[in-house]
C-alpha positions in Angstrom: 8.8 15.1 15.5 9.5 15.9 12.0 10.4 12.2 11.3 7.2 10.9 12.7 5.9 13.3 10.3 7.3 12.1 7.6 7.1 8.2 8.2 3.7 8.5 8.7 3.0 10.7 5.6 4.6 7.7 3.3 3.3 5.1 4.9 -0.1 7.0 4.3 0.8 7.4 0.4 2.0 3.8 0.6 -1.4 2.6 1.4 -3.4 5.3 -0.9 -1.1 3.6 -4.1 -2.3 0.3 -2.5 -5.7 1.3 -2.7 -5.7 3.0 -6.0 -3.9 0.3 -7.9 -6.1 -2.9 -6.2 -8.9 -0.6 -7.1 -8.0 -0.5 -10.8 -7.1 -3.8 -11.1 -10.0 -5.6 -9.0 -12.3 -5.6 -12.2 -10.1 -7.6 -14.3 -9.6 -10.4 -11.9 -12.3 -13.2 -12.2 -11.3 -15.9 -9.7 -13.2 -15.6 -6.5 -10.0 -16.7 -4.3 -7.8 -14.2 -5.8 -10.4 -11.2 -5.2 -11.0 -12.0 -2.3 -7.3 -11.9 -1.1 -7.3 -8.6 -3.5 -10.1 -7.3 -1.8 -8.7 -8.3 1.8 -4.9 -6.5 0.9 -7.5 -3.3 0.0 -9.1 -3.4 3.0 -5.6 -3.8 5.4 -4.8 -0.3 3.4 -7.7 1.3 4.3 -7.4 0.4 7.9 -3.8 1.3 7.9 -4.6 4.9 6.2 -7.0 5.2 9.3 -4.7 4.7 12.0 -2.3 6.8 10.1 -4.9 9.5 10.2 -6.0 8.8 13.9 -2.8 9.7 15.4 -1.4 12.1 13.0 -2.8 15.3 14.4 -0.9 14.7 17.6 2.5 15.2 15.0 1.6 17.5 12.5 -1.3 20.5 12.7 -3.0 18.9 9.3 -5.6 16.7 10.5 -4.8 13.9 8.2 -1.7 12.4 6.4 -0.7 13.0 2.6 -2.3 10.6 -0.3 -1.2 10.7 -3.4 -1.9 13.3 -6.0 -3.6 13.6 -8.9 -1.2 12.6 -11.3 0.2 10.0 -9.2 -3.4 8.3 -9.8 -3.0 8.8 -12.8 -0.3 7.3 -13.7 -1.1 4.0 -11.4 -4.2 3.9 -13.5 -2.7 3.9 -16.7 0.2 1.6 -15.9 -2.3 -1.0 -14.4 -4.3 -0.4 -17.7 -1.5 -1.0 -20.2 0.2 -3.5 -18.6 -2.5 -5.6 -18.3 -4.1 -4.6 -21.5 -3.4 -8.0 -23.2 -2.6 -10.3 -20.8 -4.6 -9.5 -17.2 -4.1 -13.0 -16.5 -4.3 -14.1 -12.7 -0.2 -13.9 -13.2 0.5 -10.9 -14.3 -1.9 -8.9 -12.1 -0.3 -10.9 -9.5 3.2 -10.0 -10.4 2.4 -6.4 -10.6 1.0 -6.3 -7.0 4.2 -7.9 -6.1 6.1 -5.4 -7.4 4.3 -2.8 -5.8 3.9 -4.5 -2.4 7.6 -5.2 -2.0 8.2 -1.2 -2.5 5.9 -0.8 0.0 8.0 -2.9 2.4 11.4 -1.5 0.9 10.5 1.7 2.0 8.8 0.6 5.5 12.2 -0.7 6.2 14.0 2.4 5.0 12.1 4.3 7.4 11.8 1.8 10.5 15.8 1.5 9.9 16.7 5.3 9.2 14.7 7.0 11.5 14.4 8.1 15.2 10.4 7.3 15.6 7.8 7.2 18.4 6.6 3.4 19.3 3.3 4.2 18.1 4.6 5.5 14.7 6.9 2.4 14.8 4.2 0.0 15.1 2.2 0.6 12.5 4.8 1.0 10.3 5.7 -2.2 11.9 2.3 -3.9 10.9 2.2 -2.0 7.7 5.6 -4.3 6.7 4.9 -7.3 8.6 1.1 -7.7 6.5 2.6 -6.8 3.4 5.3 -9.9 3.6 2.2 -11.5 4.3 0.1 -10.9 1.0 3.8 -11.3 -0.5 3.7 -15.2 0.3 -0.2 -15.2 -0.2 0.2 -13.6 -3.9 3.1 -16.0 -5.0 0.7 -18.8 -5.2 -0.7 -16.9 -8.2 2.2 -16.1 -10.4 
């Protein structure tokens, strides 16, 4: 139980440091393809946060998962900020989504891997990895 818990509570952060850092970074991107796919990777989060948060009462007696704090926001914010302070060319907001997205599938297969989980926590988690490889490939085209 306690590893269903857990799985789905980074997953859930996974997808709220998704959202965040899109979110910071949308502003500064002006081709319409890009955003789009930008705005499409937001949305997958979003969704995945919700089915998260569907099923995670039936684990934990918190009606939703973790997000990230405060000062996690924080710091995405300002890393997004600084990094592309000079340069928030299509390639180097793509390279730091790739960064991020392929620790979002590092630790989806950590925990699909590592831990004992229920099918329904496995699939999503599942999905979660699967459509991040996806925007992976789709976000190479940009570097």
């Amino acid at each position: 139980m306690k590893e269903n818990i857990n799985a789905l509570d980074e997953i859930s952060k996974g997808a709220c440091m998704g959202v965040d850092a899109i979110s910071d970074i949308l502003d500064k991107v002006e081709d319409n393809k890009f955003k789009k796919l930008l705005k499409n990777q937001k949305e997958f989060y979003d969704d995945i946060k919700k089915e998260v948060d569907k099923i995670y009462s039936k684990y934990n007696s918190e009606d939703i998962a973790h997000e990230t704090n405060i000062m996690t926001k924080a710091m995405t914010w300002s890393m997004v900020n600084m990094k592309t302070l000079t340069d928030h060319s299509n390639s180097k907001i793509a390279e730091l989504l790739l960064q991020g997205t392929n620790m979002g599938i590092v630790e989806g297969k950590k925990i699909l891997n590592n831990k004992k989980l229920d099918d329904e926590v496995s699939q999503i988690i599942n999905n979660y990895v699967n459509k991040q490889e996806e925007f992976v490939e789709s976000l190479k085209d940009y570097l």
